[in-house]
C-alpha positions as CSV (number, residue, x, y, z in Angstrom):
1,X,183.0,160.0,-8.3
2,X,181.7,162.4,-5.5
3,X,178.0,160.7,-3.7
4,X,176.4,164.4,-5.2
5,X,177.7,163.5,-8.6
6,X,176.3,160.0,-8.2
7,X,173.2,160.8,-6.8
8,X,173.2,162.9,-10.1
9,X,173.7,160.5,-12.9
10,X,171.3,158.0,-10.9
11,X,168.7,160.5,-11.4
12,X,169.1,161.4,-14.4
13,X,169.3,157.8,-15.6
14,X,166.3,156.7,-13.5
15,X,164.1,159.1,-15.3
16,X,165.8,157.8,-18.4
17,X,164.3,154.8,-17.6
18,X,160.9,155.7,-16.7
19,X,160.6,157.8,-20.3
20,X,161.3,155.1,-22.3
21,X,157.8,153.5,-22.9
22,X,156.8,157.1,-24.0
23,X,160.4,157.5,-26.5
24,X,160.1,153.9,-27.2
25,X,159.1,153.7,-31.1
26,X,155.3,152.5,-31.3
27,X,154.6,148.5,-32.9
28,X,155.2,148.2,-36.5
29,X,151.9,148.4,-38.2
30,X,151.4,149.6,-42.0
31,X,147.5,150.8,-40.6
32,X,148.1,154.2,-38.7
33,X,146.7,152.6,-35.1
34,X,148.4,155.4,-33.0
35,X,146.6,157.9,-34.7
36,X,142.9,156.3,-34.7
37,X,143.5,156.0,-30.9
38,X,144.2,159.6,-30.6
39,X,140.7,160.4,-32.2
40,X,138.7,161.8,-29.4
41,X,135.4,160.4,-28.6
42,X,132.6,160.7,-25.9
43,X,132.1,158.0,-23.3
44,X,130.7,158.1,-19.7
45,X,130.1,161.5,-19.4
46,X,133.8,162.7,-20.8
47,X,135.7,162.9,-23.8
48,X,138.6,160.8,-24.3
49,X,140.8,159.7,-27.0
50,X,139.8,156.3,-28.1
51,X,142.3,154.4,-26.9
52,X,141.2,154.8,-23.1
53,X,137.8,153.4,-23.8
54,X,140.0,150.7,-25.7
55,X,142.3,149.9,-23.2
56,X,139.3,150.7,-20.1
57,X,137.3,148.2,-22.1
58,X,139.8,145.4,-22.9
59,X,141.0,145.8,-19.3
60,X,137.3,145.2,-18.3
61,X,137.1,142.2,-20.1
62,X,140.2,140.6,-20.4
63,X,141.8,142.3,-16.9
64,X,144.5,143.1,-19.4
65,X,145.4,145.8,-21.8
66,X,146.6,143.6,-24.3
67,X,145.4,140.7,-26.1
68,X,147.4,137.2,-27.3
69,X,146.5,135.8,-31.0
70,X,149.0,133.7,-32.4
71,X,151.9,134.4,-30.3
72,X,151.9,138.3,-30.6
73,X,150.5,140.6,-28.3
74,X,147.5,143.1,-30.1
75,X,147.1,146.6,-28.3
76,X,143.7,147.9,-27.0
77,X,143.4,149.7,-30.1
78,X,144.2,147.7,-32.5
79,X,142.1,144.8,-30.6
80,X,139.1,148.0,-30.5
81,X,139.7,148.0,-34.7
82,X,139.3,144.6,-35.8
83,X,136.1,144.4,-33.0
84,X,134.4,147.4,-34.9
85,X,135.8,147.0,-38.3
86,X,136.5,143.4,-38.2
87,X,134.5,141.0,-35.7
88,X,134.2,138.0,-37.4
89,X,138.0,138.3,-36.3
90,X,137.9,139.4,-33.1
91,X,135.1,136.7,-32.4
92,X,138.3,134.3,-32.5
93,X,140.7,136.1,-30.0
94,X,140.7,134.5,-26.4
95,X,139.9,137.8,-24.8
96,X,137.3,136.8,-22.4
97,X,138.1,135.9,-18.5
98,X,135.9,133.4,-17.4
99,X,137.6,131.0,-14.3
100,X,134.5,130.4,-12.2
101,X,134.0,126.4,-12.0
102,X,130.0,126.8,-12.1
103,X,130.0,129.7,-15.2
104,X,132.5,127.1,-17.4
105,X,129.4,124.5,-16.8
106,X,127.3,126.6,-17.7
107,X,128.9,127.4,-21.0
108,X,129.9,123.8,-21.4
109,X,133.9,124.6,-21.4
110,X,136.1,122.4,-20.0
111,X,138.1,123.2,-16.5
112,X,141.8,123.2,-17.0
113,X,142.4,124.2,-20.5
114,X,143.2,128.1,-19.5
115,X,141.0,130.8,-18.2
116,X,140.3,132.8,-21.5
117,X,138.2,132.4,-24.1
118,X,136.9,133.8,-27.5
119,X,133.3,135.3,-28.4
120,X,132.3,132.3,-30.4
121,X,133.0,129.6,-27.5
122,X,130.7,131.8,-25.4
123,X,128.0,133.0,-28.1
124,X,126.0,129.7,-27.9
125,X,124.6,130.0,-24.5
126,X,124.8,133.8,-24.8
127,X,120.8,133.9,-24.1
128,X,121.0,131.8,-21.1
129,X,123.9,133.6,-19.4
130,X,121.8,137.1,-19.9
131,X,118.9,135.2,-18.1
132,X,121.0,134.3,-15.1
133,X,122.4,137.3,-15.1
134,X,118.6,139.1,-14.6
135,X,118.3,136.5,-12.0
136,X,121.1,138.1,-10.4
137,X,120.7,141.2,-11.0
138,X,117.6,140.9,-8.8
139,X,119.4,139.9,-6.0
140,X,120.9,142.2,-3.5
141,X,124.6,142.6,-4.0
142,X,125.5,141.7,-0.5
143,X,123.2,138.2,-1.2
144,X,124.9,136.8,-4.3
145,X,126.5,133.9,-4.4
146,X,129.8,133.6,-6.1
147,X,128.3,131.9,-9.5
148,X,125.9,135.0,-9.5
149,X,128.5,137.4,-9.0
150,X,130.7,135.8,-11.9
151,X,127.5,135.2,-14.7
152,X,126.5,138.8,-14.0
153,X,130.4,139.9,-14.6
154,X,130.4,137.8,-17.7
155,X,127.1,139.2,-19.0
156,X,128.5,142.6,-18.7
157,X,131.7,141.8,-20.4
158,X,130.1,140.1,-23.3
159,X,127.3,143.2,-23.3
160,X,130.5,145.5,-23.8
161,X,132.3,143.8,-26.6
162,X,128.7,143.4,-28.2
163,X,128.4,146.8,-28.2
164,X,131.7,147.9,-29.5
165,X,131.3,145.7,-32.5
166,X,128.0,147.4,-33.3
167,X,129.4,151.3,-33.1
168,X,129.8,151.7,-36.8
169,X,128.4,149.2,-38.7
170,X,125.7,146.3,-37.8
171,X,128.2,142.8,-36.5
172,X,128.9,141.0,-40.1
173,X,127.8,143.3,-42.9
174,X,130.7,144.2,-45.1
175,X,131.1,147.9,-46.8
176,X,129.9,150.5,-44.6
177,X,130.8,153.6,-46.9
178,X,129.3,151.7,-49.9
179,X,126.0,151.4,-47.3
180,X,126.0,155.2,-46.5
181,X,127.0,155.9,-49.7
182,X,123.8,154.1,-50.8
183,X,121.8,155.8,-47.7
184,X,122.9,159.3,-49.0
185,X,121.5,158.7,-52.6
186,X,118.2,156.7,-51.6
187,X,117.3,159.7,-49.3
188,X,117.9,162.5,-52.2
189,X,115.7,160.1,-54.6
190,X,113.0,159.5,-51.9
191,X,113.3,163.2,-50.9
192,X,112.9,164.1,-54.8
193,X,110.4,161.9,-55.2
194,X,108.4,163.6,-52.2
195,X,108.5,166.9,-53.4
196,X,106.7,165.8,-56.6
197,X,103.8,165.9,-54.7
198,X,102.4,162.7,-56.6
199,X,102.1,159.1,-54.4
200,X,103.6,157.0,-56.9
201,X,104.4,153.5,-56.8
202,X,107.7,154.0,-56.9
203,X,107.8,156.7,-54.3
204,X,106.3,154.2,-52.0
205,X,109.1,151.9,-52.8
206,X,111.6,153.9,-51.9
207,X,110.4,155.2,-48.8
208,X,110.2,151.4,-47.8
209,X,113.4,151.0,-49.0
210,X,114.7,154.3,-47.1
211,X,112.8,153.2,-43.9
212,X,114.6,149.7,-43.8
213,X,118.4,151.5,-44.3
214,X,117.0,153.8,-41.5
215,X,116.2,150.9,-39.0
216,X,119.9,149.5,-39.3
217,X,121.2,153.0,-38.1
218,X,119.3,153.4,-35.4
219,X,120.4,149.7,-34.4
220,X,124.0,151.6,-34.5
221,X,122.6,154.6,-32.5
222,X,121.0,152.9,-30.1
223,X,124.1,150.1,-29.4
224,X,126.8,152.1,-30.2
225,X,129.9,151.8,-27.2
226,X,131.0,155.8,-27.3
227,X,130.0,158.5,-29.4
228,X,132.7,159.8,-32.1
229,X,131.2,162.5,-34.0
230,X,132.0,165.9,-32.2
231,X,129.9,169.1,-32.4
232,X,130.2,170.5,-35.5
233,X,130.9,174.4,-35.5
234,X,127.7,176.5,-33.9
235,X,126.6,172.9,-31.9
236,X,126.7,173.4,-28.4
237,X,129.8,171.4,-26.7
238,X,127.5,168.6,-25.6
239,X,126.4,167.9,-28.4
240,X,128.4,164.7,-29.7
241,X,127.0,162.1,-31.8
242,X,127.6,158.2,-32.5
243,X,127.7,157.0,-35.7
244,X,124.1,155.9,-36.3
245,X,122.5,159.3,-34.5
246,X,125.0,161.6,-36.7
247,X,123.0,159.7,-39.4
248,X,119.7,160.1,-38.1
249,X,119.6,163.4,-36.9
250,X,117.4,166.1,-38.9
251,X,119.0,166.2,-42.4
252,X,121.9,163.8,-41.5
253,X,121.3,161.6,-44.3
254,X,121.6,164.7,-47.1
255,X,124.3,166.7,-45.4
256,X,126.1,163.6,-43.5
257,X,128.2,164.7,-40.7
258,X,132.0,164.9,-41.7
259,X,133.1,162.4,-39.2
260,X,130.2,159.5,-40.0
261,X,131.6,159.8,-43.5
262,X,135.5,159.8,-42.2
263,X,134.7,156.5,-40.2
264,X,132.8,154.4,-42.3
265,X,136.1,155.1,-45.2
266,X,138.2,153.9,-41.7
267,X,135.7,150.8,-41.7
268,X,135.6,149.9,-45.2
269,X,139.6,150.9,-45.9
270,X,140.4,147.9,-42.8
271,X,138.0,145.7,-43.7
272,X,139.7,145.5,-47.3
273,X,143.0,145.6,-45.9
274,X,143.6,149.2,-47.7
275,X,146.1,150.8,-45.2
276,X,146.6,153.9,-47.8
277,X,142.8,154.6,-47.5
278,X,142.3,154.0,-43.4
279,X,145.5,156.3,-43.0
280,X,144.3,158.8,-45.4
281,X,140.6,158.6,-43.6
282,X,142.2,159.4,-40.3
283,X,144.5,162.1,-41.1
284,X,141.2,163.8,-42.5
285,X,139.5,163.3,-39.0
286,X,142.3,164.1,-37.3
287,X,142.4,167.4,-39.5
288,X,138.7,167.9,-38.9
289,X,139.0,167.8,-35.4
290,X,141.7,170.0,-34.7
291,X,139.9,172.5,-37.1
292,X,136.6,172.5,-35.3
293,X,136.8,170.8,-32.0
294,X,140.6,172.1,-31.2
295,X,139.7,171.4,-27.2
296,X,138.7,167.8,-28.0
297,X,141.9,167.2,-29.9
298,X,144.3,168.8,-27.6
299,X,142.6,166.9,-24.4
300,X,142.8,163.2,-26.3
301,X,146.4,163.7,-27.7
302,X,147.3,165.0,-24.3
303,X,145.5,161.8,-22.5
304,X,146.9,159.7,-25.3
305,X,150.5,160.4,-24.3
306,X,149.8,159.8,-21.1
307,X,148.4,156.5,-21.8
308,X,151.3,155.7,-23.9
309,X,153.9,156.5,-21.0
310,X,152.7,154.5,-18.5
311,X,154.2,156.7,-16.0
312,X,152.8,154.6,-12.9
313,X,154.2,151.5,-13.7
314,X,157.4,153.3,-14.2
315,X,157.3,154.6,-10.5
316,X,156.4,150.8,-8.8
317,X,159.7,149.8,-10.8
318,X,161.3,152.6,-9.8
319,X,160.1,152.2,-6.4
320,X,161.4,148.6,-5.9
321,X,164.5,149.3,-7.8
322,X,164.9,151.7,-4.4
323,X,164.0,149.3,-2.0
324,X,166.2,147.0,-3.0
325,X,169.2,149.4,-3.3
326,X,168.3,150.3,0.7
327,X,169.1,146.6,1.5
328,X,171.8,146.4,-0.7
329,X,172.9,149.6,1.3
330,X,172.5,147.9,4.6
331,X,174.1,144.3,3.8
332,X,177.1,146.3,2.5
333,X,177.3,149.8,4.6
334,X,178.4,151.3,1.8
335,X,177.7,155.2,1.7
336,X,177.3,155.0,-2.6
337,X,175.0,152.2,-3.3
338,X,173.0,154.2,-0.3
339,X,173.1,157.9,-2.4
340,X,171.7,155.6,-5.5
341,X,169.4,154.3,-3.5
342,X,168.3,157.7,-2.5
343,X,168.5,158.9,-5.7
344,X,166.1,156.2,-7.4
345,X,163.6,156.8,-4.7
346,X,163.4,160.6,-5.7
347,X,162.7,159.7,-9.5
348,X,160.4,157.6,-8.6
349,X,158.9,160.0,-6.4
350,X,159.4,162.8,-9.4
351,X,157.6,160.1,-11.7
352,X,154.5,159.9,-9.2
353,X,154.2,163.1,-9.1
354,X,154.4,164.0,-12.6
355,X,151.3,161.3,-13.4
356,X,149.7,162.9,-10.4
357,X,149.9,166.1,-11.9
358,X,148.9,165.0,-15.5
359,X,145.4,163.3,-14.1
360,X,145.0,166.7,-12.5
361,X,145.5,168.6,-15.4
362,X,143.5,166.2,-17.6
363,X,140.4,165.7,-15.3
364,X,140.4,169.8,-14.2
365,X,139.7,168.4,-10.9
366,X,142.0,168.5,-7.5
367,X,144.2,165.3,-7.4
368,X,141.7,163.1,-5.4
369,X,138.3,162.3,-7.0
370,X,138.0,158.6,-6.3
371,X,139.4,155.5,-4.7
372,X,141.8,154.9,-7.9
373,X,143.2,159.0,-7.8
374,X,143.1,158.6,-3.4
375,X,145.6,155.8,-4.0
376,X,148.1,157.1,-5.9
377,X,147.6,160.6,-4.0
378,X,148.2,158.4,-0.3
379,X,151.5,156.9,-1.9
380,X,152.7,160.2,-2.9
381,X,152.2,161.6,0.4
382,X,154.0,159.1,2.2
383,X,156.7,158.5,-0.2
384,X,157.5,162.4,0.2
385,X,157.3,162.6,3.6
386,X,159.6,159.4,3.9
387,X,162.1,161.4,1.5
388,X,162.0,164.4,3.6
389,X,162.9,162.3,7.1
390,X,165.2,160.8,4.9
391,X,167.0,164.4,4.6
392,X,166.8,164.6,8.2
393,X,167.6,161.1,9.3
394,X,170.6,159.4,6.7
395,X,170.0,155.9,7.6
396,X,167.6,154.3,4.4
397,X,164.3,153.9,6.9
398,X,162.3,156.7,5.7
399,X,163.6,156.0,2.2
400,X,162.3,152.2,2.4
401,X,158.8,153.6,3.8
402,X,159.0,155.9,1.3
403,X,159.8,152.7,-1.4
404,X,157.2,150.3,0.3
405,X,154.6,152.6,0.2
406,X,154.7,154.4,-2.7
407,X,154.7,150.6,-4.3
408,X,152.3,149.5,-2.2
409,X,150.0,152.5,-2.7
410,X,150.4,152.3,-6.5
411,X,149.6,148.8,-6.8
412,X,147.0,149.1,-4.9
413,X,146.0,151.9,-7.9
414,X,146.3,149.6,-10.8
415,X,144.1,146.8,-9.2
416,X,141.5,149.5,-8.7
417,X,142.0,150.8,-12.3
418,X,140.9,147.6,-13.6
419,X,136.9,148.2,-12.9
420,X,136.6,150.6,-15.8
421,X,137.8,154.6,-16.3
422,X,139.8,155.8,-13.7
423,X,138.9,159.7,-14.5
424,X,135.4,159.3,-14.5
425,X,133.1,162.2,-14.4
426,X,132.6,163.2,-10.5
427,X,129.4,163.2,-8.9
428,X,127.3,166.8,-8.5
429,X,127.7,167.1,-5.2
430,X,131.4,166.2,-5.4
431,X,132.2,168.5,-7.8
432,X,131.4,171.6,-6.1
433,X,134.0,173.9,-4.2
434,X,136.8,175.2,-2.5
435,X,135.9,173.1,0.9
436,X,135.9,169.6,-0.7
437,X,139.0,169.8,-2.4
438,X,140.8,171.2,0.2
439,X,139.3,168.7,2.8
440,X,139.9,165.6,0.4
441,X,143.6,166.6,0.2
442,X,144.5,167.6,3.6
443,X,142.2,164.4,4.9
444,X,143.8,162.1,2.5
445,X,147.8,163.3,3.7
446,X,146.3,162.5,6.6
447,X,145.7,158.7,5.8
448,X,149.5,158.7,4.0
449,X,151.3,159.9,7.1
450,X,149.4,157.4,9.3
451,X,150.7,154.4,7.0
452,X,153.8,155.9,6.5
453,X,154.5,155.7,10.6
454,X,152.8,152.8,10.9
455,X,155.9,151.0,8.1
456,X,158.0,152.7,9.9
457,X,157.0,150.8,13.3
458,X,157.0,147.7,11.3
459,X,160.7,148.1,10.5
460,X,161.6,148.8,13.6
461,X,159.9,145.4,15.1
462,X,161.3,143.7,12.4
463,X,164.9,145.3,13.2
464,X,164.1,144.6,17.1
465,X,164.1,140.7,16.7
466,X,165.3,139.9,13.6
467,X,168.8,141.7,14.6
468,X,170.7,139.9,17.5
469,X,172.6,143.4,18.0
470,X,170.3,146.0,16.4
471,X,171.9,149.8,17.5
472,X,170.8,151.6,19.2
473,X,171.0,154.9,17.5
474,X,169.0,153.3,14.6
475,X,166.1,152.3,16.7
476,X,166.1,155.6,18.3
477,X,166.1,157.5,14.8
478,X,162.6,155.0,13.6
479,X,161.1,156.1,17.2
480,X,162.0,160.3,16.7
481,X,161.0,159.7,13.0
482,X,157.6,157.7,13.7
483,X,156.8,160.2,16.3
484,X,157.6,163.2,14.0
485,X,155.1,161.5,11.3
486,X,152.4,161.1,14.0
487,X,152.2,164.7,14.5
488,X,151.7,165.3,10.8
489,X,149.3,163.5,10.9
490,X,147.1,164.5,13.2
491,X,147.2,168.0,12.1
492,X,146.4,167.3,8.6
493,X,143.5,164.8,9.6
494,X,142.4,167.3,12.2
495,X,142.0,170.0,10.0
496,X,140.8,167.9,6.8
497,X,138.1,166.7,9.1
498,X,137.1,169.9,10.1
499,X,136.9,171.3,6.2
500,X,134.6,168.1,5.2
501,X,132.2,169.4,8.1
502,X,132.4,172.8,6.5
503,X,131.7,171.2,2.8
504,X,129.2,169.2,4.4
505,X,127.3,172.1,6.4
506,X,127.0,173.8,3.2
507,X,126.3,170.9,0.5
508,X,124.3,169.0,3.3
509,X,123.1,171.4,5.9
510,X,124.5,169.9,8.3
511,X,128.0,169.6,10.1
512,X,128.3,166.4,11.5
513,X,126.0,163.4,11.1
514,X,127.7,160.1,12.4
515,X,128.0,158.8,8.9
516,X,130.1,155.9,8.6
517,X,132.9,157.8,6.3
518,X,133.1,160.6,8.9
519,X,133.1,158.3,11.8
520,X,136.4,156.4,10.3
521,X,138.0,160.1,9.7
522,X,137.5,160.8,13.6
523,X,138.8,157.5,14.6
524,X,142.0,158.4,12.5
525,X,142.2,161.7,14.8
526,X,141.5,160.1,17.5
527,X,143.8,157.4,17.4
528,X,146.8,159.8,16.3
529,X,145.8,161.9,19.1
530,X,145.7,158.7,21.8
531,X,149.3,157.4,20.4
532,X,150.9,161.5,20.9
533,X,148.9,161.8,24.6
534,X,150.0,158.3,25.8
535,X,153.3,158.9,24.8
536,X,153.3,162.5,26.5
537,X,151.7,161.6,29.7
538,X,154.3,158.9,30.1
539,X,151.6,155.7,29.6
540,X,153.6,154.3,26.7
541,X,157.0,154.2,25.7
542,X,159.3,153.3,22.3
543,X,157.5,150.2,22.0
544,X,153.8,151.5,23.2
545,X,154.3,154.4,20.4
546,X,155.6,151.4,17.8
547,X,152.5,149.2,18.5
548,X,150.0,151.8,18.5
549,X,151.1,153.2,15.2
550,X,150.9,149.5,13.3
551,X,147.5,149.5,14.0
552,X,147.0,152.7,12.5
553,X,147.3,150.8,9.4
554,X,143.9,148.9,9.9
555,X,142.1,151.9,11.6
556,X,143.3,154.0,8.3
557,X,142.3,151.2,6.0
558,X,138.9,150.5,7.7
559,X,138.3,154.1,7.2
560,X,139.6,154.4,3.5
561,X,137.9,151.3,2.0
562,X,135.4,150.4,4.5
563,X,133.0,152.9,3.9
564,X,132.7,151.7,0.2
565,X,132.2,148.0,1.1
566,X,129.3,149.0,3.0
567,X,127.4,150.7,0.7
568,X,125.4,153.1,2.4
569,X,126.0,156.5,3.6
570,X,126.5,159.8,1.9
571,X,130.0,158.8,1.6
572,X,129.5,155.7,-0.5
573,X,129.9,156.7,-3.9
574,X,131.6,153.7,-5.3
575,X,130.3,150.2,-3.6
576,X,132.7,147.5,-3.9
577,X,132.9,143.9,-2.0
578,X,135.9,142.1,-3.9
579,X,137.8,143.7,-1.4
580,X,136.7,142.8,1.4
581,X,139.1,139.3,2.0
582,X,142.2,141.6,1.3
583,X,141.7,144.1,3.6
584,X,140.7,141.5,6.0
585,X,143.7,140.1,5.8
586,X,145.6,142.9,5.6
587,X,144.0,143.6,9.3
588,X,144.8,140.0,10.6
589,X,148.4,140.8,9.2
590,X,148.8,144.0,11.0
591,X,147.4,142.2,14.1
592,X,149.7,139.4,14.0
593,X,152.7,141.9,13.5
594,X,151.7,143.9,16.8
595,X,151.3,140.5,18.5
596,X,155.1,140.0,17.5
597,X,156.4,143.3,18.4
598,X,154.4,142.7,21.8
599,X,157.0,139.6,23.0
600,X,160.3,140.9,24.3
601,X,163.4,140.4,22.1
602,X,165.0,137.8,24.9
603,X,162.0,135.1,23.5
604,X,163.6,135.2,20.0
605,X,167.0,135.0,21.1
606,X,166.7,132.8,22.8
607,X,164.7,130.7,20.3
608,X,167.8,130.9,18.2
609,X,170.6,130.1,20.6
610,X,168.3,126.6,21.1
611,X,167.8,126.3,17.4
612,X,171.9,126.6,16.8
């Protein structure tokens, strides 16, 4: 078989394999789960099907989309189902993460036996981890302690799993359709009884009895996790509803809103173990939705798909599947595991892009809105321009650059996923114009190029004393490629800088003002612009350029997460501090590397002749 025809089938079958979680047949279940999580709801500002808030929230409180009981593993949805419909069950299932010494003394759990644990081992000193958390709450974020940091986590896990179990029906009473079934005739009687004009005793009765029902729905509206009634036909779009306010809106007990009645059948049909009824309930919805809120449905089938396929997971594998094939290609210098290897790298770059393109087209947005969508948007840079220098360089360096970072980039991405909804709704004075998007994309191809020459230095220290003969040709084609990548990206980083000072002229008034985020996008410049001038003027040579471009990496990740570790600033839109040890010693790393690539290659040799 020709290498063309080879690099052919590879592809074809790599993206074979990355489809199959979307083609694979969904978990045997005789309750339609797949199509109550493709029922669109509201949440944080966005609709959504409601398996993302499922999975967001499971993820939030279990740092997993999936839940164990009893040796099987429950989806997000059908763990979100038996917490609304069912939590007397769901109390059971070991979905909480708690692993901080001082927060298992305070709940009186024992260390050792596992780090998760179910609602009812937690529920007895419920009121005494929300007082610590207030305590902490109160604190500055950069002043908590560890044992603050973790109670205040837990409080807000528990908070959100508290709140999903009261979204359609108060935690522990049993028929909800029987209940509104019960509201809707108590209201015509107390509403008959009204007109009538006369204040009997049983009028006075009833509106006691009407005025007790009412309190339990707006319990639901006021706790309620995400709203799942959309607009009904001549309603504004904004105007969604939970369960308890579609109930408690003008009128909504006598003419109740199609979905409230749709959901509390779902409720009642699971809670009896009727899958007939809950299927039949959300076909209905489903119907109802497509019929009058035909965006809604099309954007949470679309999202749901998406969910289902995974598609980022499917490019790491992909990627590492590539990375390996490069070394296999090197141990073995053969030219057809290197074409595979090529050709794995491209699906998994075709992958990328394909979820990069679906969060585009999903959100309405440009490709980079926050630190989750800037990951995956850095990896894609670098990973295409380590396939392009592949084109022009055959030798498997770009195309492991291209590997390690787009791995990297994208794990990176799935850790950051893990804090809640990675398409949240943008900031005002992010989501404005032209200038921003174009400045966040041109800025942030910046930041990929940067890493991808500063792997490519890596390799080539690596190559210069972990080879006793490395050739010469090799090392040269690493240098001409590094170099070619440093010139990339300065121009993008030059000119990315210069849009955000447009944006910020005319969102801010003014062009430049020494904030931290735009001081870190000037050191990028800077430093690209030091490594090209040194290099020119004759100051450094292969080496110099090598060096110079590894610590790129910590100038570009100072820049990139630094700014939201700090917290202030125009800039910091998203504080975070659990990051702070990794990209410390991500720096150290980077720093020890350069301190390596610093000895001359005689020291190691000779190091191994006295070892041998």
């Amino acid at each position: 078989m020709s290498h063309r025809k080879l690099f052919a089938a590879v592809f074809v079958s790599s993206l074979v394999l990355a489809a199959w979680p979307a083609l694979a047949p969904a978990p045997r279940s005789d309750f339609d789960v797949e199509g109550f999580g493709r029922l669109p709801s509201l949440e944080g500002g966005r609709v959504k099907p409601i398996d993302t808030f499922a999975r967001n929230t499971l993820l939030m409180i279990r740092s997993k989309q999936t839940v164990r009981v009893d040796g099987r593993s429950l989806s997000a949805t059908r763990w979100l189902l038996d917490s609304a419909f069912k939590p007397e069950t769901s109390d059971t299932y070991a979905a909480f993460v708690v692993d901080d010494p001082e927060v298992l003394g305070l709940l009186g759990l024992a260390q050792g036996k596992g780090r998760y644990f179910a609602y009812w081992q937690l529920e007895p000193k419920r009121e005494e981890v929300n007082r610590q958390a207030q305590a902490a709450d109160a604190v500055p974020s950069g002043a908590r302690s560890r044992f603050q940091n973790a109670v205040l986590a837990l409080d807000q896990r528990m908070t959100s799993y508290e709140r999903v179990k009261n979204t359609f029906m108060p935690s522990g009473r049993g028929d909800p359709a029987a209940e509104l079934s019960s509201l809707h005739a108590l209201m015509k009687e107390a509403m008959g009884a009204l007109k009538s004009g006369k204040p009997t005793k049983k009028a006075s009765q009833l509106m006691g009895s009407l005025d007790s029902s009412m309190q339990a729905y707006q319990f639901l509206a006021e706790a309620a996790a995400f709203k799942s009634a959309p607009p009904k036909p001549g309603e504004p779009e904004e105007a969604w509803a939970s369960f308890g306010e579609s109930v408690l809106r003008p009128g909504g007990a006598l003419d109740l809103h199609p979905s409230a009645t749709l959901f509390a059948r779902m409720a009642s049909a699971y809670r009896a173990g009727d899958a007939a009824a809950f299927n039949a309930a959300v076909a209905e919805q489903t119907a109802w939705v497509k019929a009058n809120a035909a965006k809604a449905a099309s954007q949470a089938r679309a999202e749901a798909l998406f969910n289902r396929s995974q598609v980022f997971i499917s490019g790491m594998t992909l990627y590492v599947i590539a990375l390996l094939l490069v070394f296999a290609s090197w141990a073995t210098r053969r030219e057809d595991i290197a074409a595979a290897a090529r050709a794995v790298a491209w699906a998994a770059f075709t992958v990328h892009t394909l979820g990069l393109l679906s969060r585009t087209v999903l959100q309405g947005r440009p490709p980079v809105t926050n630190l989750y969508s800037s990951a995956v948007f850095v990896g894609w840079g670098a990973a295409f321009l380590g396939l392009f220098g592949e084109r022009v360089h055959r030798r498997g360096f770009a195309a492991a650059g291209a590997a390690t970072a787009g791995f990297a980039t994208l794990l990176i991405a799935h850790h950051l996923g893990s804090t809640g909804d990675t398409m949240d709704v943008m900031r005002a004075v992010l989501d404005s114009n032209f200038w921003l998007a174009t400045h966040v994309i041109t800025v942030t191809i910046g930041y990929s190029g940067t890493y991808l020459a500063g792997l490519l230095a890596i390799a080539w220290i690596v190559r210069r004393h972990a080879l006793r003969k490395p050739d010469p040709a090799d090392d040269k084609a690493l240098v001409s490629l590094t170099y070619g990548v440093l010139a990339f990206s300065l121009f993008f980083s030059f000119i990315g800088t210069v849009l955000g000072g447009i944006w910020a002229d005319q969102s801010w008034g003014r062009f430049w003002g020494w904030d931290p985020k735009e001081n870190g996008a000037l050191l990028i410049v800077l430093w690209n612009a030091l490594i090209l001038h040194m290099r020119w003027a004759g100051f450094v040579r292969e080496r110099g350029i090598m060096l110079m471009a590894v610590f790129g990496n910590v100038i570009t990740s100072v820049s990139w997460f630094g700014v939201n570790m700090l917290g202030i600033g125009l800039h910091s839109y998203g504080f975070m501090d659990s990051a702070f040890w990794w990209l410390l010693a991500f720096s150290v790393c980077q720093l020890a590397i350069i301190a390596i690539g610093a000895l001359p290659p005689r020291f190691w040799i000779q190091t191994r002749q006295a070892d041998a």
